[in-house]
N, C-alpha and C positions, 0 to 999 in steps of 0.2 A: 361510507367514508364521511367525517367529518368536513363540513364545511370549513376552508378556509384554516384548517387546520393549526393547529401551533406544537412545536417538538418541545415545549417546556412542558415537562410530566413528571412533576414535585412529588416524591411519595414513588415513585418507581419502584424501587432499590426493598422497599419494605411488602410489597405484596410477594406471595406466592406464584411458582411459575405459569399456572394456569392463567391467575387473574393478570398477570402482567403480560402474557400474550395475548389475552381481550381486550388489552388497554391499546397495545400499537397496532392490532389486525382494526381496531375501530378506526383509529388513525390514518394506518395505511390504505383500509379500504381493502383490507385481503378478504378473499371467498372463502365461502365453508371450507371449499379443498384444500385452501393454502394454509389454513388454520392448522387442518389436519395432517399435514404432512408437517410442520412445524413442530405439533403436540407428538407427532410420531417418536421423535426423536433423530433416526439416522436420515430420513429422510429420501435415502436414495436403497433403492432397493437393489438386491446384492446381483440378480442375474442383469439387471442395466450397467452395474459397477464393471458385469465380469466383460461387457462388451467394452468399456473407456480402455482399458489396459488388459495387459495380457498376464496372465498367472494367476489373476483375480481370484481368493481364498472368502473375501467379506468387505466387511467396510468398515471405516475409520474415521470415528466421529470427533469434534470439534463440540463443544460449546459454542453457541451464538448467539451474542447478547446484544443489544440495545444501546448503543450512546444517543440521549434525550438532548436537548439545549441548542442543537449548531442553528445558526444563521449563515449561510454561503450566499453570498452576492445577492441577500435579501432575502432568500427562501427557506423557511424553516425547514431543516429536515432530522431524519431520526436514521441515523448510522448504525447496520448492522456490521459485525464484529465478530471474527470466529477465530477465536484464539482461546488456548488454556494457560496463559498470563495470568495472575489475578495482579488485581490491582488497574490493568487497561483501560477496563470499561468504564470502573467508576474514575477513573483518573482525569479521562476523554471526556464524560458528560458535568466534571466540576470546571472545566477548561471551559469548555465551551459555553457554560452557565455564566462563566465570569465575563465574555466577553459580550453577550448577548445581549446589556445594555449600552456596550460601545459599538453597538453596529452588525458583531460576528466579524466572519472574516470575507474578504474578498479573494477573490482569485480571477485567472487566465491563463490559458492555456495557447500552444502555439497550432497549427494545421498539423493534421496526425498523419505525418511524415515518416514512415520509415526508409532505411538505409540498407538497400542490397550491394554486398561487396563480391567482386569476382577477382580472384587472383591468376593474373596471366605469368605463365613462366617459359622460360625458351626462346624468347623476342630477341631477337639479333639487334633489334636495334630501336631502343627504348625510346627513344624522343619519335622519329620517325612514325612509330607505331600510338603513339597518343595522340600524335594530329590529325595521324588519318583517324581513330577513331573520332575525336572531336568533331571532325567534318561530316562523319556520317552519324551525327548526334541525332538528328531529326529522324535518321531509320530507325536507329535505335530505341529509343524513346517510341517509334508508333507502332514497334517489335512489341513492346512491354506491353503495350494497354491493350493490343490484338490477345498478349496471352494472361492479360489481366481480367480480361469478361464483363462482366457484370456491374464490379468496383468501379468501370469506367462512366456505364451511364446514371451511378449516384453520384458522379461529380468529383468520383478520384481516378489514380490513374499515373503514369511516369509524368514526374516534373522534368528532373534533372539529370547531368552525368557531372560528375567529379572524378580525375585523375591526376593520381600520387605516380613519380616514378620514384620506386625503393630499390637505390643505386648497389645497395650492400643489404644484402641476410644470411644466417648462417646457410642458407641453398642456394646464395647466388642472388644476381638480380633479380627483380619483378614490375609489373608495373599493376597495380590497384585500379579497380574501376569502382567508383560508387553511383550509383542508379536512385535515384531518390522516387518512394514512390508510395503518393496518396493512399492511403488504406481504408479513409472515411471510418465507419462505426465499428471497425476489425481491428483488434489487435495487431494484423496484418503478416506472423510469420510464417503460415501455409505459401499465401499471393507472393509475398518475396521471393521466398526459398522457390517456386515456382516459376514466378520472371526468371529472378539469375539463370537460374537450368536452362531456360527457353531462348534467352538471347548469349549464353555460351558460344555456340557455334560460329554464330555471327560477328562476338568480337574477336576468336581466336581466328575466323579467316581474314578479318580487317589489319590483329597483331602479326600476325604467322608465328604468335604462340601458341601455350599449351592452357587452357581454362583448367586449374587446378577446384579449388575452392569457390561453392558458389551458394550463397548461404547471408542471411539478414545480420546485421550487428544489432546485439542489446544494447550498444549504447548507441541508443535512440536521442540524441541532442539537438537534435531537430524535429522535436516532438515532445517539448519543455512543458511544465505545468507548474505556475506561482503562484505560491498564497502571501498574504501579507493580514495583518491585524494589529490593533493600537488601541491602548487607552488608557488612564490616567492614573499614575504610580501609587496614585493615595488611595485607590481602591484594592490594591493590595495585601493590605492589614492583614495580619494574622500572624500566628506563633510567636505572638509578644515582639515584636518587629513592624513598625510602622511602615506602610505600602514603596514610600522611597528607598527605606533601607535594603526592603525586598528585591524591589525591582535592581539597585545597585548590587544588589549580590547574584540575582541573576543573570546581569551584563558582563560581570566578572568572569559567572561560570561557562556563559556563552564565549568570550573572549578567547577562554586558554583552548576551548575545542577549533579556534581559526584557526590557529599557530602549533598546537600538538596532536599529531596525529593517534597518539595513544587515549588521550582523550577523546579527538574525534570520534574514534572507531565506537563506544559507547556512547554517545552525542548522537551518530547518527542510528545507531541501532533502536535506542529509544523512539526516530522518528519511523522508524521504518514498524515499530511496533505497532501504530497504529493503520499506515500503509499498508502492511501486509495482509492484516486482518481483515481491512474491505476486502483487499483482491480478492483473499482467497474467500469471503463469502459470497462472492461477485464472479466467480468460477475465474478469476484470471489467474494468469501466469507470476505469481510472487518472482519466481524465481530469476527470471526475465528483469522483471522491475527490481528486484534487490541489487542483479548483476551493475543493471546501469547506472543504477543510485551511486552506487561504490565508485565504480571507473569514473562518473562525471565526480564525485568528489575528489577524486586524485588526478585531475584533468590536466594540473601544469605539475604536475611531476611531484608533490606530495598531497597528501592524505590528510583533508581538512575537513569541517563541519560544513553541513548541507545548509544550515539555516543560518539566521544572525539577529541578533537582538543589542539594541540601542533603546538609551535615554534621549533627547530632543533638550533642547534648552525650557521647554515650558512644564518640564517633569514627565512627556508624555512616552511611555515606554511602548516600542513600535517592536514587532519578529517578521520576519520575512524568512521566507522558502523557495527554492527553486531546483526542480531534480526532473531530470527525465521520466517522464511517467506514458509508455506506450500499454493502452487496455482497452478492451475490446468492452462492446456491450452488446457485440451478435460475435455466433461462431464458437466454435471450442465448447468449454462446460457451461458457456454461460445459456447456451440452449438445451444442452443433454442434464446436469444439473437441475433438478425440478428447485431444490432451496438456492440455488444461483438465480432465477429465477426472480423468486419470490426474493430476495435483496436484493435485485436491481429495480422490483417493484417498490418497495420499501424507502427506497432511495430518492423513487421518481426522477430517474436519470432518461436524459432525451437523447443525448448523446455520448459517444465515447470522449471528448471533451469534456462535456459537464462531469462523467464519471471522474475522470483523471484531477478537476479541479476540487472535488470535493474531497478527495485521497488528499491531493497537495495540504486542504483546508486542514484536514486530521491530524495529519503528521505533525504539521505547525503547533496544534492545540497538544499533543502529544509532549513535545517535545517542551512546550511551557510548563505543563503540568511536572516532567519530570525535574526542569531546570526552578521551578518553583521549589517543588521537595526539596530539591539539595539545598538550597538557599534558607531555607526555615528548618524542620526539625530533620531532617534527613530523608533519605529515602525507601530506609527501612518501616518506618513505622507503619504507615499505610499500607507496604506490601507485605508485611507479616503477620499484619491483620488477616489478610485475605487467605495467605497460605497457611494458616491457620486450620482453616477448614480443611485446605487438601491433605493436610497431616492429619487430621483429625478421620477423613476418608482413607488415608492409607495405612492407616493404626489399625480400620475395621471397625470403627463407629458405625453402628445402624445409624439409616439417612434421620431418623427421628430424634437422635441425640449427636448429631454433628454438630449442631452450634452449640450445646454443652458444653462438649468436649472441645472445641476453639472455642469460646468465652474461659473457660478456664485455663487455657494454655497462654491465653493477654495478660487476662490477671495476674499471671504467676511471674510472667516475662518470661518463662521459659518454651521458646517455641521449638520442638525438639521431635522429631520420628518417638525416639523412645522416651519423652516424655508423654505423648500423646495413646501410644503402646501402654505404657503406665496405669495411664487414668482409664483408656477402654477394660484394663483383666481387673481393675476397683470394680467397674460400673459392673461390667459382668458376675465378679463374685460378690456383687451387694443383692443384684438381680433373682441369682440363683438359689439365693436363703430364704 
């Protein structure tokens, strides 16, 4: 491993995939083996697969690429990325390049807190039954950390209880119990869904209800992750648009995503684009974190943008982010996953915290890069540069004349299945004469 490392790697984009995995394994500091399970390709061998899930046929591979440039609260780092998006990767590491002389980004994170919900039904007498429960908080609570184990003596464990009574549902009354409870470096929805089960009994003999539902919520909002970043609109330039004009058009485009949720909705899928791609090279639960991403942005009853971008009176154009981000860096695939693994290595993540703040960092840097696009020459151009190629692979281009065939599908402007069909039955019948 390189001393003192730096994630600016100028020239990335242009080497071959070999030489560009000896460029971050030098970096990272990965071993012969990690190399080699890297160059393997699927990386997870198919009878390990067939043990994660049930029906298991093979495996399903992802691209995993490299975002170079981030700065996160000082630390250089190099972002794995597994997604077959084109345009992401390189999207994430021109973001991140731009801001990396205004500092990178910052971020923080809240204590990784999740949320066990118990649904009690049948209670004769709603108010009655949440003060006795209140009262016996302190059993309850030393209930949870007896069947929490281990998480206790890393210094998590039951914080809280919280109680909703829900006067009217379509079945009637209920009364909600929420159980707040430390999950430290775990994602935490095994230990939840485990607590709730365990202290069932105890609050349905405290309600003299019925414990229906007993099971963690994804929206995890007590277990928040914010990035924030800034710097100065004049460095902006490009697309024949001076850096202020840029940055004004992309406060605009940020603007209509607070107030329209039809916008929003692709506002925030772009940040999630980059989001999602750590988790899942980080073996976590996308789906988990997409869930809560969603619900915390329609949290007062519509459906807004996750992040937000402002001008300052001294031209300096600041983004901030804040979304629920519960993810584990022990447990789940991030231990049985060999290439989850080696990206959490990669990463050089200490905790499930720092994990989650450097997601928050991406999304942010994500979400510039694409509000940047729209604001200069669009957002086609760069992404059809890229799909370019996959039409060029899904016409049946030999891997050796793929960029041929997308170089000349740019040139022509026509990025098309059958015009790429086209030029592969030329190439072939020029080949075969």
């Amino acid at each position: 491993m390189i001393a003192n490392p730096s994630s600016r790697l100028p020239g990335l984009h242009r080497l071959d995939p070999a030489e560009r995995l000896e460029r971050v394994a030098e970096v990272a500091g990965l071993s012969d083996a990690e190399r080699g399970l890297l160059a393997e390709g699927a990386g997870l061998d198919p009878l390990l697969a067939g043990q994660m899930i049930e029906n298991s046929i093979g495996v399903f591979g992802l691209p995993l690429g490299i975002a170079p440039n981030f700065i996160v609260n000082g630390r250089e780092l190099l972002v794995p990325l597994a997604i077959e998006e084109p345009s992401v990767v390189a999207a994430l590491g021109n973001a991140a390049r731009i801001f990396r002389d205004a500092g990178g980004f910052r971020a923080d994170s809240d204590e990784p807190v999740m949320i066990g919900q118990l649904q009690l039904l049948d209670v004769a007498d709603l108010e009655t039954a949440r003060t006795g429960i209140l009262r016996a908080r302190d059993e309850i609570l030393a209930r949870a950390d007896a069947l929490a184990g281990s998480i206790v003596a890393r210094g998590g464990g039951a914080r809280d209880l919280d109680l909703r009574v829900i006067p009217q549902s379509p079945v009637g009354p209920m009364l909600l119990v929420h159980i707040f409870i430390d999950c430290r470096d775990a994602m935490g929805a095994n230990l939840v869904n485990s607590v709730c089960e365990g202290i069932a009994p105890l609050l349905e003999s405290l309600s003299g209800g019925r414990a229906n539902l007993r099971i963690l919520s994804n929206l995890s909002d007590r277990r928040r992750a914010r990035a924030y970043c800034a710097l100065p609109a004049a460095e902006l330039d490009g697309g024949g648009l001076d850096g202020l004009a840029i940055a004004k058009r992309l406060t605009e485009a940020s603007a209509l995503a607070e107030v329209d949720p039809w916008r929003a909705a692709t506002h925030n899928k772009g940040i999630m684009n980059g989001i999602d791609a750590v988790a899942i090279a980080a073996g976590n639960d996308w789906r988990a974190i997409e869930a809560g991403a969603h619900a915390w942005a329609a949290r007062d009853g519509s459906y807004r943008a996750l992040s937000r971008w402002w001008l300052d009176e001294n031209e300096i154009l600041h983004g901030s982010l804040e979304l629920p981000l519960a993810v584990g860096t022990v447990g789940g695939a991030t231990r049985v996953h060999p290439l989850a693994a080696i990206a959490l290595k990669i990463l050089g993540v200490s905790s499930a915290r720092d994990l989650a703040e450097i997601m928050a960092a991406v999304g942010l840097a994500q979400n510039f890069a694409a509000l940047r696009a729209l604001a200069t020459e669009g957002i086609q151009r760069g992404h059809m540069n890229l799909h370019a190629r996959q039409l060029a692979l899904a016409a049946g281009a030999p891997q050796e004349h793929v960029g041929e065939i997308a170089g000349t599908l740019v040139a022509c402007g026509d990025i098309r299945l059958q015009r790429a069909q086209e030029l592969v039955a030329a190439m072939e019948e020029r080949n075969s004469r």
